[in-house]
C-alpha positions in Angstrom: -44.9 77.4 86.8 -45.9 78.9 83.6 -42.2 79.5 82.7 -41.3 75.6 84.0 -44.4 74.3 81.4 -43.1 76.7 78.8 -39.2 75.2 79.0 -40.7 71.8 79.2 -42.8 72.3 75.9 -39.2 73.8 74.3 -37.3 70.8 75.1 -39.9 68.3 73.7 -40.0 70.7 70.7 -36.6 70.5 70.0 -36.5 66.5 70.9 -39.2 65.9 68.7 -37.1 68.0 65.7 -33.9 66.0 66.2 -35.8 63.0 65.8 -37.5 63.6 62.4 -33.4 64.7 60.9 -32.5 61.6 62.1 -35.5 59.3 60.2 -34.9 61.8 57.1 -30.6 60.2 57.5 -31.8 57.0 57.7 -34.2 56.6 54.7 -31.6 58.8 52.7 -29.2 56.2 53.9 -31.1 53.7 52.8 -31.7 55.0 49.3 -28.3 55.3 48.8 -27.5 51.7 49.7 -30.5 50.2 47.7 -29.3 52.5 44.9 -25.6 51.2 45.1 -26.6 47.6 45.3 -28.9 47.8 42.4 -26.3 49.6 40.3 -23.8 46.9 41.0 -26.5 44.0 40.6 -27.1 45.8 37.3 -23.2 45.8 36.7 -22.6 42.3 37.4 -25.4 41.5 35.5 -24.1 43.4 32.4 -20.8 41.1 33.2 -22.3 37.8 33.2 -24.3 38.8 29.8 -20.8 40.1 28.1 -19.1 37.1 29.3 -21.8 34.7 28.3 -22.2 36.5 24.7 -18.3 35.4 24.6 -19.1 32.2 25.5 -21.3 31.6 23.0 -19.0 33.1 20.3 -16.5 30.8 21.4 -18.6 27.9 21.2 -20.0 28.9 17.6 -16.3 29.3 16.5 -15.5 25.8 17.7 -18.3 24.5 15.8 -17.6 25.9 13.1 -13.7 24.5 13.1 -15.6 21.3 14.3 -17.6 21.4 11.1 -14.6 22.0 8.8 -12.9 19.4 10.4 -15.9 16.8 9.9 -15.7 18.1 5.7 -12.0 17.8 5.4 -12.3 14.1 6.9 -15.1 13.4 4.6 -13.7 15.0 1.6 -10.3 12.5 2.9 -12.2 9.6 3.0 -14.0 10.0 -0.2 -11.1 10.3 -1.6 -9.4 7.4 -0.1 -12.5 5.5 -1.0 -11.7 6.4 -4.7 -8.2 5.6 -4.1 -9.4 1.7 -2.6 -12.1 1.3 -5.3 -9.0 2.0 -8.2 -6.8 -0.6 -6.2 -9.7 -3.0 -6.4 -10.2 -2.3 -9.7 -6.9 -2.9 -11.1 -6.9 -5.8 -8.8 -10.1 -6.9 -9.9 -8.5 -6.8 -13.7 -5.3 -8.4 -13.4 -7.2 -11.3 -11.6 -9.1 -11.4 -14.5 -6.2 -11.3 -17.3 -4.7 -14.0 -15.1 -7.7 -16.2 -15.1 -8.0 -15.6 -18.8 -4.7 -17.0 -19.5 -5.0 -19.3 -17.2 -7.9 -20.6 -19.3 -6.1 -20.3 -22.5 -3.5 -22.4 -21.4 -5.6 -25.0 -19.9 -7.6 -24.8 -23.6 -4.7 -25.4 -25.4 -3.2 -28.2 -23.6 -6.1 -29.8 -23.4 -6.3 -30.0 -27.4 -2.8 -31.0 -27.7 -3.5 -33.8 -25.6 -6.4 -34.5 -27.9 -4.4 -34.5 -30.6 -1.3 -36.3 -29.1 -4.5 -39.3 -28.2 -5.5 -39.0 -31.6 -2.5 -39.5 -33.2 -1.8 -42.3 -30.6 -5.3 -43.9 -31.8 -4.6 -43.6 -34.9 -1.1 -45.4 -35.1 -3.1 -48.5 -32.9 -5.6 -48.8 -35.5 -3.0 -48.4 -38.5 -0.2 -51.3 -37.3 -1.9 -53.5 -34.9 0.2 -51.7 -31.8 -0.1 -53.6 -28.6 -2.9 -51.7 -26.3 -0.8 -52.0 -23.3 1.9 -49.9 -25.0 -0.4 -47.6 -26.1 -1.7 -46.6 -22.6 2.1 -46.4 -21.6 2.1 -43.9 -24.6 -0.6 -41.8 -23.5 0.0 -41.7 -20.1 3.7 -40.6 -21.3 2.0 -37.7 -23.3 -0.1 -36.7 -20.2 3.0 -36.1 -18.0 5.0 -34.4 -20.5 1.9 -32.0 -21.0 2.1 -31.4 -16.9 5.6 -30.9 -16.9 5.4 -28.1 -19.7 1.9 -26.7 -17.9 4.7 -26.5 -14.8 7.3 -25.3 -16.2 5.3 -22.0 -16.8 4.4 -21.9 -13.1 4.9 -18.9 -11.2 7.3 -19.2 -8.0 8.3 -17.3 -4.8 11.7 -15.5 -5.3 14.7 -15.0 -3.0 13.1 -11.9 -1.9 10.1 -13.6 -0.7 8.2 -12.2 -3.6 5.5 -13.4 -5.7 7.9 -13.7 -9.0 6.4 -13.9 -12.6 6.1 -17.0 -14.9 9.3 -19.1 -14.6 11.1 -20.1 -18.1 12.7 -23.4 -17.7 14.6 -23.8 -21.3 14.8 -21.0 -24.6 11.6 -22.3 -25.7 9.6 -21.3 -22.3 11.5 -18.1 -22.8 10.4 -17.8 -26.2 6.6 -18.1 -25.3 7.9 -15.5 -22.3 8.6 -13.1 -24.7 5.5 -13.4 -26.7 3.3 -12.8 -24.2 4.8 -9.3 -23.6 4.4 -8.6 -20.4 7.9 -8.3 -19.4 11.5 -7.6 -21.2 13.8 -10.3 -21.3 17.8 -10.7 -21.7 19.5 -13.8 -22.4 22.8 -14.2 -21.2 25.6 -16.8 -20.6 28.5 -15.8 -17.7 32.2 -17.5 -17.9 33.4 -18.2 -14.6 36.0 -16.1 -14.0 35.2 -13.5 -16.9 34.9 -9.5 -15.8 31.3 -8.2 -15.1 29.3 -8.5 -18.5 26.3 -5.6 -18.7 22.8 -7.6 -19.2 20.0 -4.8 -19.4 20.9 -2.0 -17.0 22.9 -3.9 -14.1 26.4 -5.9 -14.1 26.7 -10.2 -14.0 29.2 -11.7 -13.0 30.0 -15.3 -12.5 31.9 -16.4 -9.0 31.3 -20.0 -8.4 29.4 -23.3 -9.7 28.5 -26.6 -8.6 27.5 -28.5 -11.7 26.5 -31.7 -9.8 24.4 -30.1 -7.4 23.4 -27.3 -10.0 23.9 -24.6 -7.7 26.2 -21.2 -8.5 27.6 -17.7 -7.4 27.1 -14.6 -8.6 27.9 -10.9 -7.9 25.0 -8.4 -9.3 26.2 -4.5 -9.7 23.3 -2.7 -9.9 23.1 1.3 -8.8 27.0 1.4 -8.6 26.7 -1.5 -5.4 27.2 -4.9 -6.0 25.3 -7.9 -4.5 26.8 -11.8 -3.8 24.0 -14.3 -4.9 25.1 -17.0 -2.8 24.9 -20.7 -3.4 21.7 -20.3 -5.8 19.7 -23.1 -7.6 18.9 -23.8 -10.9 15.4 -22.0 -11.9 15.3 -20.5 -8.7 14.4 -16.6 -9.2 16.7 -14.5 -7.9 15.4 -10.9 -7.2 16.6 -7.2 -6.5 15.6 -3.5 -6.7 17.1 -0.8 -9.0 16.9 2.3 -10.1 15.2 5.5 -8.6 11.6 3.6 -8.9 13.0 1.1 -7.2 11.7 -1.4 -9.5 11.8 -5.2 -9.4 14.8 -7.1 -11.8 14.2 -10.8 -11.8 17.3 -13.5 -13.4 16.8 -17.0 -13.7 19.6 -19.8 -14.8 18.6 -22.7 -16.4 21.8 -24.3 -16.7 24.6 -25.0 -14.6 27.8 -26.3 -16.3 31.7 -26.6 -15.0 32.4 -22.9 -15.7 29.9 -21.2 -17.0 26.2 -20.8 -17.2 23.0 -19.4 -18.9 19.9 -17.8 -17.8 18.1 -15.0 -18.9 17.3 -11.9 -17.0 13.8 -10.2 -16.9 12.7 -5.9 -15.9 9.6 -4.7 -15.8 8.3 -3.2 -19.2 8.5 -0.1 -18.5 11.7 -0.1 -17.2 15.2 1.3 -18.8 16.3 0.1 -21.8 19.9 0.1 -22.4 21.2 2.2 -25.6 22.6 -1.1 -27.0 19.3 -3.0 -27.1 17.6 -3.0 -30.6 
Protein backbone atom coordinates (compact mmCIF):
# COMPACT_ATOMS: atom_id res chain seq x y z
CA UNK A 1 0.00 0.00 0.00
CA UNK A 2 2.68 2.33 1.09
CA UNK A 3 4.51 1.84 -2.20
CA UNK A 4 0.88 2.24 -4.22
CA UNK A 5 0.42 5.88 -2.12
CA UNK A 6 3.99 6.72 -2.74
CA UNK A 7 3.62 6.17 -6.92
CA UNK A 8 0.31 7.94 -6.62
CA UNK A 9 1.90 11.04 -4.85
CA UNK A 10 4.90 10.79 -7.90
CA UNK A 11 2.43 10.97 -10.56
CA UNK A 12 0.46 14.00 -9.19
CA UNK A 13 3.93 15.50 -8.56
CA UNK A 14 4.97 15.23 -11.92
CA UNK A 15 1.29 16.33 -13.23
CA UNK A 16 1.23 19.17 -11.19
CA UNK A 17 5.02 20.23 -12.78
CA UNK A 18 3.89 19.84 -16.32
CA UNK A 19 1.17 22.07 -15.64
CA UNK A 20 2.97 25.14 -14.26
CA UNK A 21 5.62 24.78 -17.81
CA UNK A 22 2.67 24.94 -19.65
CA UNK A 23 1.03 28.39 -17.82
CA UNK A 24 4.82 29.77 -17.83
CA UNK A 25 4.41 29.01 -22.38
CA UNK A 26 1.37 30.58 -22.33
CA UNK A 27 1.99 34.00 -20.52
CA UNK A 28 5.41 33.96 -22.42
CA UNK A 29 3.25 33.56 -25.45
CA UNK A 30 1.30 36.07 -24.64
CA UNK A 31 4.05 38.66 -24.04
CA UNK A 32 5.35 37.97 -27.11
CA UNK A 33 2.16 38.62 -29.02
CA UNK A 34 1.22 41.84 -26.88
CA UNK A 35 4.79 42.84 -27.51
CA UNK A 36 4.52 42.36 -31.42
CA UNK A 37 1.26 44.06 -31.68
CA UNK A 38 2.27 47.02 -29.83
CA UNK A 39 5.46 47.31 -31.88
CA UNK A 40 3.51 47.25 -35.07
CA UNK A 41 0.71 49.58 -33.55
CA UNK A 42 3.70 51.79 -32.76
CA UNK A 43 4.96 51.33 -36.43
CA UNK A 44 1.87 52.17 -38.15
CA UNK A 45 1.57 54.83 -35.97
CA UNK A 46 4.97 56.23 -36.88
CA UNK A 47 3.51 55.76 -40.67
CA UNK A 48 0.40 57.62 -40.39
CA UNK A 49 2.47 60.59 -38.56
CA UNK A 50 5.26 60.56 -41.51
CA UNK A 51 2.62 60.41 -44.00
CA UNK A 52 0.50 63.12 -42.39
CA UNK A 53 3.74 65.42 -41.82
CA UNK A 54 3.88 65.01 -45.88
CA UNK A 55 0.51 65.89 -46.17
CA UNK A 56 0.81 68.86 -44.53
CA UNK A 57 3.96 69.93 -46.44
CA UNK A 58 2.09 69.31 -49.50
CA UNK A 59 -0.70 71.34 -48.51
CA UNK A 60 1.67 74.38 -47.29
CA UNK A 61 3.40 74.19 -50.65
CA UNK A 62 0.09 74.51 -52.51
CA UNK A 63 -0.62 77.44 -50.57
CA UNK A 64 2.09 78.89 -50.98
CA UNK A 65 1.88 78.50 -55.13
CA UNK A 66 -1.86 79.43 -54.33
CA UNK A 67 -0.59 82.66 -52.79
CA UNK A 68 1.76 83.59 -55.62
CA UNK A 69 -0.82 82.93 -57.88
CA UNK A 70 -3.42 85.33 -56.02
CA UNK A 71 -0.16 88.24 -56.22
CA UNK A 72 0.68 87.66 -59.81
CA UNK A 73 -3.18 88.11 -60.67
CA UNK A 74 -3.25 91.18 -58.55
CA UNK A 75 -0.05 92.58 -59.64
CA UNK A 76 -1.98 91.75 -63.45
CA UNK A 77 -4.83 93.48 -62.67
CA UNK A 78 -3.39 96.48 -61.22
CA UNK A 79 -1.63 96.76 -63.97
CA UNK A 80 -4.42 96.36 -66.35
CA UNK A 81 -6.30 98.83 -64.23
CA UNK A 82 -3.42 101.39 -65.12
CA UNK A 83 -3.55 100.27 -68.61
CA UNK A 84 -7.79 101.04 -68.62
CA UNK A 85 -7.38 104.29 -66.56
CA UNK A 86 -4.60 105.54 -69.47
CA UNK A 87 -7.28 104.47 -72.26
CA UNK A 88 -9.78 106.49 -70.36
CA UNK A 89 -7.64 109.12 -70.02
CA UNK A 90 -6.62 109.78 -73.39
CA UNK A 91 -10.27 109.10 -74.16
CA UNK A 92 -11.37 111.41 -71.68
CA UNK A 93 -8.90 114.15 -73.55
CA UNK A 94 -9.60 113.74 -77.01
CA UNK A 95 -13.42 114.03 -76.11
CA UNK A 96 -12.47 117.06 -74.70
CA UNK A 97 -10.20 118.60 -77.59
CA UNK A 98 -13.19 117.61 -79.76
CA UNK A 99 -15.76 119.37 -77.66
CA UNK A 100 -13.44 122.35 -77.62
CA UNK A 101 -13.42 122.71 -81.27
CA UNK A 102 -16.52 121.84 -81.45
CA UNK A 103 -17.31 124.99 -79.46
CA UNK A 104 -14.94 127.08 -81.39
CA UNK A 105 -16.58 126.45 -84.39
CA UNK A 106 -20.04 126.89 -83.16
CA UNK A 107 -18.47 130.52 -81.58
CA UNK A 108 -17.23 131.54 -84.73
CA UNK A 109 -20.21 130.85 -86.90
CA UNK A 110 -22.33 132.19 -84.69
CA UNK A 111 -20.41 135.77 -85.00
CA UNK A 112 -20.26 135.56 -88.71
CA UNK A 113 -23.79 135.18 -88.73
CA UNK A 114 -23.96 138.23 -86.50
CA UNK A 115 -22.08 139.96 -88.72
CA UNK A 116 -23.54 138.67 -92.04
CA UNK A 117 -27.26 140.13 -90.01
CA UNK A 118 -25.55 143.15 -89.30
CA UNK A 119 -24.41 143.98 -92.47
CA UNK A 120 -27.83 142.88 -93.74
CA UNK A 121 -29.33 145.53 -91.17
CA UNK A 122 -27.40 147.85 -92.05
CA UNK A 123 -27.91 147.86 -95.95
CA UNK A 124 -32.08 148.00 -94.94
CA UNK A 125 -31.55 150.95 -93.00
CA UNK A 126 -29.14 152.64 -95.54
CA UNK A 127 -31.44 152.24 -99.02
CA UNK A 128 -34.88 151.58 -97.91
CA UNK A 129 -34.47 147.61 -99.03
CA UNK A 130 -37.73 145.78 -99.01
CA UNK A 131 -38.06 143.72 -95.54
CA UNK A 132 -39.35 140.80 -97.26
CA UNK A 133 -36.09 140.51 -99.25
CA UNK A 134 -34.13 141.03 -96.44
CA UNK A 135 -35.48 138.01 -94.48
CA UNK A 136 -34.93 136.00 -97.83
CA UNK A 137 -31.33 137.42 -97.34
CA UNK A 138 -30.79 136.31 -93.96
CA UNK A 139 -32.31 133.11 -94.11
CA UNK A 140 -29.93 132.68 -97.32
CA UNK A 141 -26.91 133.58 -94.95
CA UNK A 142 -28.13 130.99 -92.32
CA UNK A 143 -28.06 128.01 -94.83
CA UNK A 144 -24.90 128.84 -96.37
CA UNK A 145 -23.42 129.04 -92.66
CA UNK A 146 -24.98 125.18 -92.17
CA UNK A 147 -23.70 124.02 -95.35
CA UNK A 148 -19.99 125.20 -94.45
CA UNK A 149 -20.58 123.97 -90.48
CA UNK A 150 -21.36 120.51 -92.73
CA UNK A 151 -18.98 120.49 -94.93
CA UNK A 152 -16.49 120.04 -91.98
CA UNK A 153 -18.51 117.11 -90.75
CA UNK A 154 -16.92 113.92 -89.89
CA UNK A 155 -18.23 110.75 -91.97
CA UNK A 156 -18.03 106.85 -91.92
CA UNK A 157 -15.51 105.63 -94.47
CA UNK A 158 -15.56 102.61 -96.83
CA UNK A 159 -13.95 100.70 -94.23
CA UNK A 160 -16.60 101.25 -91.86
CA UNK A 161 -14.44 103.60 -89.90
CA UNK A 162 -15.05 106.60 -88.03
CA UNK A 163 -13.03 108.99 -90.70
CA UNK A 164 -11.77 112.48 -89.77
CA UNK A 165 -13.13 115.94 -90.85
CA UNK A 166 -14.22 115.81 -94.46
CA UNK A 167 -12.90 118.72 -96.91
CA UNK A 168 -15.38 119.50 -99.44
CA UNK A 169 -13.42 122.25 -101.78
CA UNK A 170 -9.38 123.78 -101.32
CA UNK A 171 -10.60 126.11 -98.89
CA UNK A 172 -12.01 123.27 -96.37
CA UNK A 173 -8.66 121.70 -97.08
CA UNK A 174 -6.96 124.77 -96.30
CA UNK A 175 -8.62 125.17 -92.80
CA UNK A 176 -7.67 121.02 -92.78
CA UNK A 177 -4.28 121.84 -92.80
CA UNK A 178 -4.26 124.50 -90.25
CA UNK A 179 -5.59 122.67 -87.79
CA UNK A 180 -2.71 120.21 -87.89
CA UNK A 181 -3.78 117.24 -86.96
CA UNK A 182 -3.29 115.33 -90.01
CA UNK A 183 -0.84 115.58 -93.31
CA UNK A 184 -2.50 116.34 -96.34
CA UNK A 185 -1.65 115.82 -100.27
CA UNK A 186 -3.41 117.31 -103.04
CA UNK A 187 -3.59 115.61 -106.08
CA UNK A 188 -5.33 115.53 -109.60
CA UNK A 189 -5.32 111.88 -111.57
CA UNK A 190 -5.70 111.83 -115.64
CA UNK A 191 -7.65 108.97 -116.61
CA UNK A 192 -5.59 106.83 -118.32
CA UNK A 193 -2.13 108.38 -116.95
CA UNK A 194 0.49 105.74 -115.22
CA UNK A 195 0.30 105.48 -111.37
CA UNK A 196 1.37 109.02 -109.96
CA UNK A 197 3.07 108.64 -106.20
CA UNK A 198 0.85 110.89 -103.61
CA UNK A 199 2.61 110.55 -100.08
CA UNK A 200 3.86 106.98 -99.76
CA UNK A 201 1.32 104.91 -101.96
CA UNK A 202 0.53 104.86 -105.81
CA UNK A 203 -3.05 106.66 -107.61
CA UNK A 204 -4.21 105.81 -110.34
CA UNK A 205 -7.17 106.86 -112.34
CA UNK A 206 -9.43 103.86 -114.02
CA UNK A 207 -12.85 105.14 -114.69
CA UNK A 208 -15.36 108.19 -114.11
CA UNK A 209 -18.90 109.01 -114.30
CA UNK A 210 -19.05 112.77 -114.41
CA UNK A 211 -22.96 112.85 -114.35
CA UNK A 212 -23.36 110.68 -111.54
CA UNK A 213 -19.99 111.85 -109.96
CA UNK A 214 -18.78 108.50 -109.22
CA UNK A 215 -15.03 107.13 -110.34
CA UNK A 216 -12.34 104.23 -110.29
CA UNK A 217 -9.30 103.92 -108.93
CA UNK A 218 -6.42 101.47 -108.35
CA UNK A 219 -4.34 102.29 -104.87
CA UNK A 220 -0.66 100.58 -104.71
CA UNK A 221 0.26 100.66 -101.38
CA UNK A 222 2.93 97.99 -99.71
CA UNK A 223 3.87 96.69 -103.31
CA UNK A 224 -0.27 95.43 -103.68
CA UNK A 225 -2.59 97.29 -105.41
CA UNK A 226 -6.39 97.89 -104.46
CA UNK A 227 -9.47 98.69 -107.13
CA UNK A 228 -11.72 101.46 -105.53
CA UNK A 229 -14.78 100.61 -107.25
CA UNK A 230 -17.53 102.91 -108.44
CA UNK A 231 -16.75 105.62 -105.56
CA UNK A 232 -18.59 108.90 -104.78
CA UNK A 233 -17.71 112.29 -104.66
CA UNK A 234 -16.57 113.16 -100.87
CA UNK A 235 -16.92 109.79 -99.94
CA UNK A 236 -13.77 108.73 -97.80
CA UNK A 237 -12.06 106.04 -99.08
CA UNK A 238 -9.79 104.18 -96.58
CA UNK A 239 -6.86 101.63 -96.33
CA UNK A 240 -3.89 100.33 -94.17
CA UNK A 241 -0.22 100.65 -94.90
CA UNK A 242 2.91 100.31 -93.78
CA UNK A 243 4.41 97.99 -90.96
CA UNK A 244 2.06 100.01 -88.24
CA UNK A 245 -0.54 99.39 -90.19
CA UNK A 246 -1.72 102.82 -90.15
CA UNK A 247 -4.86 104.37 -91.52
CA UNK A 248 -4.45 106.50 -95.14
CA UNK A 249 -7.62 108.38 -95.95
CA UNK A 250 -8.29 110.10 -99.89
CA UNK A 251 -11.15 112.03 -100.68
CA UNK A 252 -12.22 113.53 -104.35
CA UNK A 253 -14.09 116.47 -104.55
CA UNK A 254 -14.39 116.58 -108.16
CA UNK A 255 -15.42 114.38 -110.81
CA UNK A 256 -14.78 115.59 -114.38
CA UNK A 257 -14.81 113.59 -117.97
CA UNK A 258 -11.20 112.35 -117.51
CA UNK A 259 -9.79 113.34 -114.69
CA UNK A 260 -10.17 114.30 -111.11
CA UNK A 261 -8.97 116.00 -107.87
CA UNK A 262 -8.94 115.15 -104.31
CA UNK A 263 -6.50 115.22 -101.78
CA UNK A 264 -5.14 112.40 -99.77
CA UNK A 265 -4.64 112.50 -95.83
CA UNK A 266 -1.89 110.06 -93.33
CA UNK A 267 -1.69 110.19 -89.91
CA UNK A 268 0.92 112.74 -88.57
CA UNK A 269 3.15 110.68 -87.70
CA UNK A 270 3.36 108.77 -90.52
CA UNK A 271 6.20 108.59 -93.46
CA UNK A 272 6.98 111.39 -95.23
CA UNK A 273 8.16 110.95 -98.68
CA UNK A 274 11.87 112.39 -99.47
CA UNK A 275 10.12 114.66 -102.04
CA UNK A 276 7.84 116.50 -99.65
CA UNK A 277 9.23 119.94 -98.47
Amino acid sequence: MPDEGGEVVQVAEDHSGGGGNAGKWILLLVAVIYVAGSAYFLFDLRGRLDKLGTDQAASKAQIEQLNKRMQSAEAEAETLGQQVGMTKKELSDRAAELQRQQRAAEARLAAEQKQEIGKVSGEVAGVKTDVGGVKTDVESTKADLAATKAKLESTIGDLGVQSGLIAHTRDDLEILKHKGDRNYYEFTLVKGARPQPVSTVSLQLRKTDQKKGKFTMNVTADDRTIEKKDRNVAEPIQFYTGREHMLYEMVVWTVDKNKVTGYLSTPKNAPVPVSAN
